[in-house]
C-alpha positions as CSV (number, residue, x, y, z in Angstrom):
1,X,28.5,-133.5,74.3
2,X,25.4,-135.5,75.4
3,X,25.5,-138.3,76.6
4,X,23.8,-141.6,74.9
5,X,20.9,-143.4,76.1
6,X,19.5,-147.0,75.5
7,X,17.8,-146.9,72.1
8,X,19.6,-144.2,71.0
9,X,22.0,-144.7,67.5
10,X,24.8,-143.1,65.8
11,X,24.7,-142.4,62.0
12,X,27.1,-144.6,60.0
13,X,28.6,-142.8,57.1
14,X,31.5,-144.2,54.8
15,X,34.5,-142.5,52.3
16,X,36.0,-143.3,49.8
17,X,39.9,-143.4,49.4
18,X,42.7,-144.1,46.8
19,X,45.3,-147.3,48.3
20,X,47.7,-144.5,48.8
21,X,45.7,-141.8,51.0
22,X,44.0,-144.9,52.9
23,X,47.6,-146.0,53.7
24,X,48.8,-142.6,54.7
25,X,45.3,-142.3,57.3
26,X,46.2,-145.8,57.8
27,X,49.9,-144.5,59.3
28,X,48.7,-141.6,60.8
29,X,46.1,-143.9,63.0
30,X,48.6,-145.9,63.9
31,X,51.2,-144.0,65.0
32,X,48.2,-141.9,66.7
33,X,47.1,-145.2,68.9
34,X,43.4,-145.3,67.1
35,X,41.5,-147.0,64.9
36,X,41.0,-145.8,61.4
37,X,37.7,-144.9,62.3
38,X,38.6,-143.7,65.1
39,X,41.0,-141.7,63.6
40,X,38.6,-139.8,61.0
41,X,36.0,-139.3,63.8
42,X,38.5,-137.6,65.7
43,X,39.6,-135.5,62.8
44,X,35.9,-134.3,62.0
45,X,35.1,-133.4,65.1
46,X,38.3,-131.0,65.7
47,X,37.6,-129.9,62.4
48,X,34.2,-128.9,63.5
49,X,35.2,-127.5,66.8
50,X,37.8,-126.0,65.1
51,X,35.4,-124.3,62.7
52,X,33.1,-123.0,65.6
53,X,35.9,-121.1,67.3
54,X,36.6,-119.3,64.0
55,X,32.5,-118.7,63.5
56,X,32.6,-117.1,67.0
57,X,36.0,-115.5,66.9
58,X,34.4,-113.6,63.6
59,X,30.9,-113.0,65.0
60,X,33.4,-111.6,68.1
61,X,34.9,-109.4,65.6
62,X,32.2,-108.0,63.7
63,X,30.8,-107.2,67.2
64,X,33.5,-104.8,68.2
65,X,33.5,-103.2,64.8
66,X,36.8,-104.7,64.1
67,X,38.4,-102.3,67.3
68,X,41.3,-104.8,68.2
69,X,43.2,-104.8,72.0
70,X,46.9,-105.1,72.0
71,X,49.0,-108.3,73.6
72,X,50.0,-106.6,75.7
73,X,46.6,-105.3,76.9
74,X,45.3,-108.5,77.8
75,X,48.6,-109.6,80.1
76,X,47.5,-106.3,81.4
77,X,43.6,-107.6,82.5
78,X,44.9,-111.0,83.0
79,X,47.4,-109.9,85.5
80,X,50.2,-111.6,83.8
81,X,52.5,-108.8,83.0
């Protein structure tokens, strides 16, 4: 992640919540030690790294024409067998 720079800005987005799931994000942020904000920006942005690792874990796959190695394998090359 890049670093900001005077006169740079963020977006500012908002959502939408019934009193019940804002309360349950509410808890969750809490017993987290964040803000809600802080809370939901976290969230996205696992979320997102979350969904790159599965974009390049496929691309991955569709590179080795979906050969696999075992577990045991990769202690193997990792020296950890």
């Amino acid at each position: 992640m890049t670093k900001k720079k005077a006169g740079d800005y963020m977006a500012v987005t908002s959502l939408r919540f019934d009193d019940d799931q804002y309360e349950k994000v509410k808890e969750l942020a809490d017993f987290h030690g964040l803000t809600v904000t802080g809370y939901m920006r976290q969230a996205v942005l696992e979320r997102m790294a979350d969904e790159e690792d599965y974009k390049d874990a496929m691309d991955n796959l569709k590179a080795s024409h979906g050969k696999t190695v075992s577990r045991e394998t990769i202690m193997k090359r990792l020296g950890m067998s």
